[in-house]
C-alpha positions, 0 to 999 in steps of 0.5 A: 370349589370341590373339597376332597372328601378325606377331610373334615367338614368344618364348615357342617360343624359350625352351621350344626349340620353335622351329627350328634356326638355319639350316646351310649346306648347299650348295656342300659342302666334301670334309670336309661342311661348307657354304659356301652357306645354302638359303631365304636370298640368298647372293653371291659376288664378286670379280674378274673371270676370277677363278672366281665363275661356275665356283665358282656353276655348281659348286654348281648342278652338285652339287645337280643330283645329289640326286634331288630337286635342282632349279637354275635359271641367270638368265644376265644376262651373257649366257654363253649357253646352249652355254657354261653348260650344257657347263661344267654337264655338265664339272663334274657335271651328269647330261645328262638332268637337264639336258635334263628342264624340271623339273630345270633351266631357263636363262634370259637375259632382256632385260628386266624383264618377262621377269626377272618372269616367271621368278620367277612360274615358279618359284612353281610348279616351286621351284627348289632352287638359283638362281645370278642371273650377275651382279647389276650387270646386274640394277637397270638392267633394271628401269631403277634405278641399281646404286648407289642403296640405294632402287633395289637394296633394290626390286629384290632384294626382288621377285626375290632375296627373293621366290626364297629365300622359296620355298626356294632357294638364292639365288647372287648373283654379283657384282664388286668395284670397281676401287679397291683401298681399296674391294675391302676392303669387298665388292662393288662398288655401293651398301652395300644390297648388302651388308646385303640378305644374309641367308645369306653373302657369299663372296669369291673370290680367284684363286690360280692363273688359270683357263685352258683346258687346265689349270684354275686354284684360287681362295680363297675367304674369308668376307666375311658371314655371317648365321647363323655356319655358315661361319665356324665351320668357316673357318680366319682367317689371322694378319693376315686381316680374312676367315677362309677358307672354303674351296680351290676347286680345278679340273683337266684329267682324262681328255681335256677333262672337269674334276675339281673339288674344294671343300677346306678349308685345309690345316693351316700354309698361309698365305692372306693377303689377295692384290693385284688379279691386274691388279696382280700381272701388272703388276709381272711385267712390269716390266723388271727387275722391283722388288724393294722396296715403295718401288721399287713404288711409284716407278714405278708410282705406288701407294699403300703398301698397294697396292705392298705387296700386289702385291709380295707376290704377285709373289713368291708367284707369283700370276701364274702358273699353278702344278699343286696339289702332291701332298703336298696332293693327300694331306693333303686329308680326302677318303678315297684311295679316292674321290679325283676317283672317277666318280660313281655316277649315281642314273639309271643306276645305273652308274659314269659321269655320263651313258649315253653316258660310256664305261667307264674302266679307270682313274680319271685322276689329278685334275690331270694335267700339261697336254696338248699339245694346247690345250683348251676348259676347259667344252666337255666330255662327260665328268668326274670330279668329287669327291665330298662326304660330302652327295653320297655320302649323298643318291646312297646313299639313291638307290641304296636305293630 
């Protein structure tokens, strides 16, 4: 008997014949677990200045070192090339992978013709990674409404489906709305977003601001996840709707160049759902400033919940910018002797991420006190990234050939 091939093969399932569930394999952790599902659409949101794009170039960024790693950037915010490209470089990118067409294109289309044509190019070049920055900006060029479930549903399906059905890494980045009842539920927009996914939803949380000269750290939690591959290696805080999946972490090393981690929360470390940062500063500049919820809600004229989240954050000190202690510098899993190391570039085969890297003596320590002078966080030439344990794999086979 002839099955038609449109069905399920039920009968693979049960003899174990059909494949794996899908693991998430991209945007690695220092201990080698994934946040990020290849051949599926995954997003990550959250506030704006909040770390969504810098976490997503990170991915671009880490993949760009496996030999066979290709990345696309559809930039529909408009970075621009000089800023996407020099903060690629910071965080890891090797320079003539940047520069070579086959490794990695950007684009900033302005209409939905031009949005067309890139997805047409990538049926032949097949991108490993593609991070779409942001989707809010994506339905209305093909003139839809970003809150109608038809029109996004339409819209996905011709770029964001049809780009993982050619085996990327889809990055959808996103935001969240300005109501803090609805920021519970994810992204802002129609919920279509939401159930499009068939990888995972990250949500980024600002820890400590991202600013130049000194970095910044977010937290980032799992707000869907199709297939359990990162909420299975994620810690659910007492109290938390969303485990947490991981720390993304980023300093100033030697000069302007940026030294970025992906960790694991530590043992012991409380990571409660926190207050739209916009609130906490609020509060931080109340004169004087309240010390109780009902005082919050007083003069401000919140809600309960909404007082109540901001006032912890202000007394956790959210709004400040605040170095990683040491003690966790040296509680991570990540062995002593590759801490923030230079990479090993597959190209060059010397200890440095591009041919015009100078030779450094010493490796810096990976979040240093801030300069004097202020710096462009992005606009680098060198850096000292982390390495991951799927980094350090894909560079050994590498070396051996």
């Amino acid at each position: 008997m002839t099955v038609h091939g449109t069905y399920a093969d039920i009968a693979g399932l049960f003899a174990g014949t059909l494949p794996a569930s899908p693991e998430p394999d991209y945007l690695t952790r220092l201990d080698g677990h994934g946040l990020l599902y290849g051949e599926a659409v995954n997003s990550v949101f959250g506030e704006p200045e909040g770390g969504k794009t810098w976490l997503s170039l990170a991915a671009i960024a880490e993949e760009l070192r496996s030999p066979a790693g290709r990345g696309l950037f559809l930039d529909l915010d408009h970075n621009g090339v000089r800023s996407v490209a020099n903060r690629l470089v910071g965080l890891g990118a090797p320079r003539q992978v940047l520069a070579d067409p086959q490794r990695f294109r950007y684009a900033e289309p302005e209409g939905a013709n031009e949005v067309m044509a890139v997805v047409a190019d990538c049926d032949e070049w097949r991108p490993t990674i593609v991070v779409i920055d942001s989707v809010g900006e994506l339905v209305p060029l093909f003139r839809g409404d970003s809150n109608s479930s038809d029109d996004y549903t339409r819209v996905h399906r011709q770029v964001a489906t049809r780009l993982a059905k050619l085996g990327a890494c889809v990055v959808l980045i996103d935001h969240v709305s300005k109501s803090t009842e609805s920021q519970r539920y994810g992204a802002t927009g129609t919920g279509a977003k939401r159930r499009a996914i068939d990888g995972a939803a990250l949500r980024v949380r600002i820890r400590s601001p991202f600013t130049p000269g000194r970095g910044g750290s977010a937290v980032i939690t799992v707000n869907k996840d199709r297939h359990g591959g990162v909420r299975e290696h994620a810690h659910l805080d007492e109290g938390s709707k969303e485990p947490t999946a991981g720390i993304f972490e980023m300093g100033v090393g030697d000069g302007s160049s940026i030294a970025w981690k992906l960790r694991a929360p530590l043992a012991g470390e409380r990571l409660s759902e926190s207050a739209p940062l916009a609130d906490v500063t609020a509060l931080a500049a109340l004169d004087p400033q309240p010390e109780t919820v009902r005082d919050v809600k007083e003069r401000m004229g919140w809600g309960s919940n909404r007082a109540n989240a901001a006032l912890k954050g202000l007394r956790a000190g959210e709004h400040l910018t605040i170095p990683v202690p040491e003690e966790q510098e040296r509680n991570t899993e990540r062995a002593a002797d590759t801490s923030c190391s230079p990479f090993l570039d597959p190209y060059t085969q010397e200890q440095r991420n591009t041919p015009d890297q100078q030779e450094q003596e010493t490796v810096p320590h990976p979040f240093p006190a801030a300069p004097t002078e202020p710096q462009v966080l992005g606009d680098v030439t060198e850096n000292t990234p982390g390495l991951t344990p799927r980094v350090l794999e894909i560079l050994g086979k590498a070396h051996q050939r």
